[in-house]
C-alpha positions in Angstrom: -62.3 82.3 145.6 -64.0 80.2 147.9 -62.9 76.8 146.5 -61.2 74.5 149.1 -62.4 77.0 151.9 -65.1 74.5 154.4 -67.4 76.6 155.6 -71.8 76.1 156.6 -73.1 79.7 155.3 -72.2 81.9 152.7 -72.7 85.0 154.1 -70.4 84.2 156.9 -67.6 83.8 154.6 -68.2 86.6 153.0 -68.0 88.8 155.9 -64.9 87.4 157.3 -63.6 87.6 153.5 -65.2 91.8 153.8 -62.2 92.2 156.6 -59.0 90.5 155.8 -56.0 92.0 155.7 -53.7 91.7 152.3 -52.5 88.2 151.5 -54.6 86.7 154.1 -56.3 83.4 153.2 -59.4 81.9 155.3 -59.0 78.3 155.8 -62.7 78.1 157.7 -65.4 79.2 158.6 -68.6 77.5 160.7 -71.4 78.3 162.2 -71.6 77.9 166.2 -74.3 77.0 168.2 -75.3 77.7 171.9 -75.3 81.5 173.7 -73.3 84.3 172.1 -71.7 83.1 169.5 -72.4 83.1 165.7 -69.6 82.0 164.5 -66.0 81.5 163.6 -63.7 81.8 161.1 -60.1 80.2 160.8 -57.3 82.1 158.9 -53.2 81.6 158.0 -53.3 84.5 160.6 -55.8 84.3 162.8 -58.9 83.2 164.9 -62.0 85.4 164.2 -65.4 84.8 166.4 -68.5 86.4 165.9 -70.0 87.2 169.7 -74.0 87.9 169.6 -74.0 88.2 173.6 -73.5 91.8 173.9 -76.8 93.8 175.3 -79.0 95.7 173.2 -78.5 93.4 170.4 -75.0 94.0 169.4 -72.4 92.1 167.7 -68.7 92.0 168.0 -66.6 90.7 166.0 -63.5 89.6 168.1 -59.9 88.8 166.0 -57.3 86.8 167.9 -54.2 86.3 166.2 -52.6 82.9 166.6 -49.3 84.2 168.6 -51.8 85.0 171.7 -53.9 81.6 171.9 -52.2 79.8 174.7 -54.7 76.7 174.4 -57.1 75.0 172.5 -59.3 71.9 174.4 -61.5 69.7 173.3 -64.5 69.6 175.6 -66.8 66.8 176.1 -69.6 65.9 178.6 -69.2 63.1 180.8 -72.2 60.7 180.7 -73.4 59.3 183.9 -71.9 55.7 182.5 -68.2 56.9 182.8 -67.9 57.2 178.7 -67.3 60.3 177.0 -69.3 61.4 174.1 -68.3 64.5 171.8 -70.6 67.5 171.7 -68.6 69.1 169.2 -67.4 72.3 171.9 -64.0 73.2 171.7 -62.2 76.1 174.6 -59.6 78.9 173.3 -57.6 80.1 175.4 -55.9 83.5 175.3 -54.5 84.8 178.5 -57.0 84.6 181.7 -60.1 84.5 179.2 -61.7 81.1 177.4 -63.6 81.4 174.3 -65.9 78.8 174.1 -67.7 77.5 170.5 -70.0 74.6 170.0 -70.8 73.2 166.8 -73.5 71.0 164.5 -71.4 67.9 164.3 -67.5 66.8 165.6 -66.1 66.9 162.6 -66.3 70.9 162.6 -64.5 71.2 166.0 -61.8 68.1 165.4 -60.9 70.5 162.3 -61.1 74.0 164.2 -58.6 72.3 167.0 -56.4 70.9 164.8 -55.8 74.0 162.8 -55.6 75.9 165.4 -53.4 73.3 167.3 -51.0 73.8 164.3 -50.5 77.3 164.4 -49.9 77.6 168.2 -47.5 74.8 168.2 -45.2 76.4 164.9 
């Protein structure tokens, strides 16, 4: 089931796999790093995020469907020397509100972007 599906921990797929809806098929799914988030999963339908932030140790699981991301950016600290070096943090926008993920590595976010680049721009 989980044969051409990327993802960093099992138990992360599984729990996005626990709360799809029928015919849904998860492309991704990578664990974040940084405040808040734990992690997030790419679908053919939608953008889910895992958000540790909330007080008293909660956890919400937060489901945006494709048709209401408005942008996805690729963000990157500029270094004192002028160059730009990747830190693997990409922005989702969905109305007034960014969602912000950082990962282990570029290659993660170059993939989250573009897959989510190609469902906004269908």
């Amino acid at each position: 089931m989980s044969g051409n599906i990327a993802y960093d921990r099992r138990e992360q797929l599984e729990k996005i796999q626990s709360g799809l809806m029928p015919g849904e098929q998860v492309i991704a799914v990578y664990d974040a790093i940084g405040v808040g988030t734990g992690f997030i999963g790419l679908t053919d339908r939608r953008v889910i995020i895992q958000d540790n932030s909330f007080v008293g140790k909660k956890i919400a699981i937060t489901s945006i469907p494709y048709s209401k991301i408005s942008s996805i950016s690729m963000v990157s600290n500029k270094s004192f020397a002028g160059s730009f070096f990747s830190s693997g943090h990409i922005a989702i926008g969905v109305g007034h509100h960014n969602y912000e993920v950082e990962f282990r590595g570029e290659e993660k976010s170059k993939h989250v972007h573009n897959v989510i680049l190609h469902y906004i721009s269908g």
